[in-house]
Phi, psi and omega in degrees: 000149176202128204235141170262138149235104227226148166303325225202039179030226192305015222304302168225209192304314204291284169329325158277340183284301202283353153307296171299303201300337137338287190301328184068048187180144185283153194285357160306326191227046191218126166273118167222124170262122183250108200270133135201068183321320244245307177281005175267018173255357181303156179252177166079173168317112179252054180289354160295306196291328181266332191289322189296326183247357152289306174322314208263312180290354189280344165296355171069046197282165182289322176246029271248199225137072172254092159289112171281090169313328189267023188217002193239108183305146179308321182324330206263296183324306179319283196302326161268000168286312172306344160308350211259138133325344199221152153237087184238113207261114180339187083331132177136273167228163197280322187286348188272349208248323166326299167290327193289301170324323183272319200267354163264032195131278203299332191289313179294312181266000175287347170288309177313294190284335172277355134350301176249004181193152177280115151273137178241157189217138168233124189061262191288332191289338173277307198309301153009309175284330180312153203303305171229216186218014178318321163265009163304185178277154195254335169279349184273333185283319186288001169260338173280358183260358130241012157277335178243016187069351209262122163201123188209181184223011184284120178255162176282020164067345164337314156220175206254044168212150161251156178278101191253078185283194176054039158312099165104338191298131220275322162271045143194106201288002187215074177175070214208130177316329188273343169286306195290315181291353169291302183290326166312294198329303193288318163291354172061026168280152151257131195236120161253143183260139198239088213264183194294003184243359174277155158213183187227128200257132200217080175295100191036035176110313165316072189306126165225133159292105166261106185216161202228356288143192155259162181204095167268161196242144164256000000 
């Protein structure tokens, strides 16, 4: 399996490299299909979500590709996700993008289809891949758990480490070293923190650090 996992997606050069390389083909001739369920209960502005889908086009891909699960019957969705080389799963909020994964489907066929294609994630769409969902934010799950009824800690498990984006970052205070090595501490989990210009390049269990930036391992 092989996975991109990034704070902030295409953020730079390094990162985009290590994305094709993943794909094994250059972005003239790579299709990426881009969900992105995951930013629609966010409020407020959304100049991250338009820079996160500049970053992508700006690679000059043979294909781009947005697909909404959650707006969509599978019937219409399957076939064009299978189409894509890349599966690049937004930003935004984790427990929605969770749920949306499990009740359409797509959570149950991403083993089959990552078989043949790279997943990539930015932010909530990287957390996802994580074991659980332990390191979301803890006021955004009690707030869709009462606004949408919904509350789990359940991830898809893709990898057996977790992914802490936005390291250091100024709109998100407990993404932060002292937190983050609290939480390590106590779960005896490995946790990398990641800032806006890393990822984590992930080859069948293997990790290689791509970064412009910081990355600390907990």
């Amino acid at each position: 399996m092989k996975l991109l996992l990034t704070s902030n997606g295409l953020a730079n050069k390094s990162i985009a490299k290590a994305l094709f390389e993943l794909v094994g083909k250059p972005a003239s001739k790579t299709t990426i299909v881009f969900i992105p369920t995951a930013m629609n209960v966010i409020t407020g502005d959304k100049g991250w979500f338009i820079n996160d889908l500049n970053n992508i086009q700006k690679q000059g891909c043979k294909f781009v590709d947005i697909v909404d699960i959650s707006a969509l019957p599978k019937n219409i969705w399957q076939p064009r996700i299978a189409k894509g080389d890349v599966l690049f799963f937004s930003g935004g909020h984790t427990s929605h993008l969770m749920r949306c994964l499990k009740e359409s489907g797509l959570a149950e066929l991403l083993p089959e289809l990552l078989k043949t294609r790279v997943y990539a994630g930015i932010s909530a769409g990287s957390m996802v891949a994580n074991p659980t969902l332990a390191l979301s934010n803890n006021d955004k799950k009690i707030y869709y758990e009462e606004k949408f009824g919904y509350r789990s800690e359940e991830a898809l498990h893709l990898v057996d480490i977790y992914v802490r984006p936005h390291f250091n970052s100024s709109g998100f205070p407990h993404a932060r070293k002292e937190y983050i090595k609290k939480i390590a501490e106590e779960s005896g989990q490995a946790i990398y923190a990641l800032d806006d210009e890393s990822a984590l390049k992930i080859v069948d269990g293997a990790i290689e650090i791509i970064t412009e930036g910081t990355c600390l391992k907990f």
